[in-house]
C-alpha positions in Angstrom: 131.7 118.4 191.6 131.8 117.6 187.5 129.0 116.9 185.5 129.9 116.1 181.5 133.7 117.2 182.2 132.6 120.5 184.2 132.1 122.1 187.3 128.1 122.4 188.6 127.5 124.3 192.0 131.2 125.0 192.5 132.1 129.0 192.9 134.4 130.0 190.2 137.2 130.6 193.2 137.6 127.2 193.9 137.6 126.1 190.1 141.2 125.5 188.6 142.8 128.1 186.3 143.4 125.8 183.3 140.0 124.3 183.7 137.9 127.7 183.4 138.0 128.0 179.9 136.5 125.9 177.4 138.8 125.9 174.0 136.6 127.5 171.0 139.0 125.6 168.3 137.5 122.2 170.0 134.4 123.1 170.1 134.4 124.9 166.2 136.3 121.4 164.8 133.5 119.7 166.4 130.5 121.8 165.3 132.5 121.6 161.7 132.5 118.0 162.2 128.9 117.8 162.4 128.1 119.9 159.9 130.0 117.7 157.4 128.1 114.5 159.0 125.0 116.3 158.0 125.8 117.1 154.5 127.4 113.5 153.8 124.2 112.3 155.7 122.4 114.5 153.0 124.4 113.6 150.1 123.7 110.1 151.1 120.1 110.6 151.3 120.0 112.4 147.9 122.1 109.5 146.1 119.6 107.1 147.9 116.7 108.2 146.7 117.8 109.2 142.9 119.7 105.3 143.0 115.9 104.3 144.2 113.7 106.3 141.3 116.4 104.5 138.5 115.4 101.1 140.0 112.1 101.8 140.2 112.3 103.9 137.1 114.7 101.4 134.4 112.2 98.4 134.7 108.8 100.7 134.2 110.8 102.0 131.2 111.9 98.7 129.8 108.0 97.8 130.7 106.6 100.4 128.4 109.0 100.0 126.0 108.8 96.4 125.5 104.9 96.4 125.7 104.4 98.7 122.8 107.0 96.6 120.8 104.5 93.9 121.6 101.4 95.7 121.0 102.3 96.7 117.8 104.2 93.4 116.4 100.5 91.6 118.0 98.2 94.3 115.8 100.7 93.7 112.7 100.3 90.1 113.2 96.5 90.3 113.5 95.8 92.1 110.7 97.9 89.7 108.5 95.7 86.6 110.1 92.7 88.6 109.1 93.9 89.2 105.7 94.8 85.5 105.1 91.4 84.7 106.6 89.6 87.1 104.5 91.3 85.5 101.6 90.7 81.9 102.7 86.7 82.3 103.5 86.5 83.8 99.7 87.9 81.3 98.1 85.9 78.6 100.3 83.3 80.5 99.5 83.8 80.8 95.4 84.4 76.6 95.9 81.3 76.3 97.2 79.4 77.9 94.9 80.7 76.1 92.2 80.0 73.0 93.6 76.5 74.0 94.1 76.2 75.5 91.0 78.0 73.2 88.9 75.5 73.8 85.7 75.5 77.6 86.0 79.5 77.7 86.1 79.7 75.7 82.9 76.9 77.3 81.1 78.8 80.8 82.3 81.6 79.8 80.6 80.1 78.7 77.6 79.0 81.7 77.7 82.3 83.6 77.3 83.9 81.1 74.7 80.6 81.9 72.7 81.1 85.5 73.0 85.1 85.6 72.4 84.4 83.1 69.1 81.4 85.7 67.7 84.1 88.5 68.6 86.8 87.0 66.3 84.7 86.7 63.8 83.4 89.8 63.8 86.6 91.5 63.9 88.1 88.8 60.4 84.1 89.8 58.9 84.5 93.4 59.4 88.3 93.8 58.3 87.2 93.8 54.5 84.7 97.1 55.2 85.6 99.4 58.1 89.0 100.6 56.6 86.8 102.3 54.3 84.4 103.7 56.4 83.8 107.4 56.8 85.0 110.1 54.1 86.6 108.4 51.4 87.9 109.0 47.5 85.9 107.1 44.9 88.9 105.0 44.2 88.5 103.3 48.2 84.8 103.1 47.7 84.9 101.1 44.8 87.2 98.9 46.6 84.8 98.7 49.4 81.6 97.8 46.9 83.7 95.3 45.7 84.4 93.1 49.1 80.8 93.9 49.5 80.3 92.0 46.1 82.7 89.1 46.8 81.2 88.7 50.2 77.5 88.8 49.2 78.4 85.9 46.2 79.8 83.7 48.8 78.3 84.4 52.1 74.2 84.5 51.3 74.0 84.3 55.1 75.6 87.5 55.8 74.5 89.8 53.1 75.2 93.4 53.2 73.0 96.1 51.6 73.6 99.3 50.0 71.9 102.2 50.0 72.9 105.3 48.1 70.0 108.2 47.7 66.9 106.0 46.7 69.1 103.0 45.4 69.1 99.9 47.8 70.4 97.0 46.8 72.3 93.7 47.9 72.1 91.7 44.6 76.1 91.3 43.3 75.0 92.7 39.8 73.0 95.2 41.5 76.1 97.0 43.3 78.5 96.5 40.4 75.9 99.0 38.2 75.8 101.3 41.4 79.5 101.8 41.1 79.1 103.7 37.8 77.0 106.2 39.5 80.2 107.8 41.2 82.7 110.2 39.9 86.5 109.5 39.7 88.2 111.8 42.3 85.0 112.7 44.1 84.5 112.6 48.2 82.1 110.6 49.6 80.9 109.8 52.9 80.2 105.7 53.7 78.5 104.9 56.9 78.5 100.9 58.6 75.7 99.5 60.0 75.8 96.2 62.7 74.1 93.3 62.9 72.7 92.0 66.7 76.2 89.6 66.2 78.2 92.5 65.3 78.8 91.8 61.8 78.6 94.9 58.6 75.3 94.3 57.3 74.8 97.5 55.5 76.6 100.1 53.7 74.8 103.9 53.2 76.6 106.1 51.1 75.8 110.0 50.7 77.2 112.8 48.4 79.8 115.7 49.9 
């Protein structure tokens, strides 16, 4: 009797010659042929699973990638609504004050016109004395008693006195007899003194 091409409970006598044997080289090409099945099975498995993970993998990535591109153009674009609305509620803000301070804003700049105008003429007043202010050769002191002179006969408003040891005087005739009292070639130091409005209003000279 044959079970799966072989003999079961048949003595070995009665068995044919040529069926005895089993051939090895059918049996090796067929345990070689498995083998490979399990290796291209493996292969297969391996290739499966990596071409998986880059599906899974390529859209996560693209996921990340994209959302941080997002994230930061969405802060970038934040901040610059923020600025502009920063900017926008301060000068709302600097509208509505002067509409509800309409008197204060005008007298504030009233205010600076006032002070810009006393300012220039400060600076015209005070052109004719402060170049000679500080040490200074008899020759540029004279000149300087002299605007003092010319100033004092036309400006009575604006007088400017000057003091030299116990001599103080503003009177034009006054300072042209002072100027006698100081020698040709000599040093001498002249110090400027400022009215509340900024203008020269006195002159104190002193020996070197």
């Amino acid at each position: 009797m044959k079970k799966n091409g072989e003999y079961v409970g048949v003595d070995d006598k009665y068995i044919p010659e040529n069926e005895k044997y089993v051939d090895d080289s059918l049996l090796g090409d067929k345990q070689i042929n498995q083998e490979n099945i399990k290796k291209v099975a493996k292969k297969v498995g391996i290739g499966y699973l990596i071409f998986m993970g880059l599906i899974i993998a390529v859209p996560i990535g693209l996921m990340i990638f994209f959302g941080i591109r997002f994230n930061n153009y969405f802060n970038k674009s934040k901040n610059m609504f923020n600025e502009v609305l920063d900017k926008t509620t301060s000068q709302i803000e600097k509208s509505q004050s002067t509409i509800n301070n309409p008197e204060e804003d005008f007298q504030e700049k009233v205010n600076k016109q006032k002070e810009q105008a006393n300012k220039i003429e400060a600076d015209s007043f005070n052109k004719n004395f402060e170049p000679y202010s500080g040490t200074v050769y008899t020759l540029f002191l004279n000149t300087l008693l002299d605007n003092v002179v010319t100033n004092n006969k036309k400006n009575s408003d604006k007088l400017i006195t000057v003091v030299y040891n116990t001599t103080t005087a503003s009177n034009p005739d006054e300072i042209i007899t002072l100027k006698q009292s100081f020698e040709e070639g000599k040093k001498y130091e002249s110090i400027l003194d400022y009215d509340s409005n900024g203008l020269v209003n006195k002159v104190t000279i002193k020996d070197l």
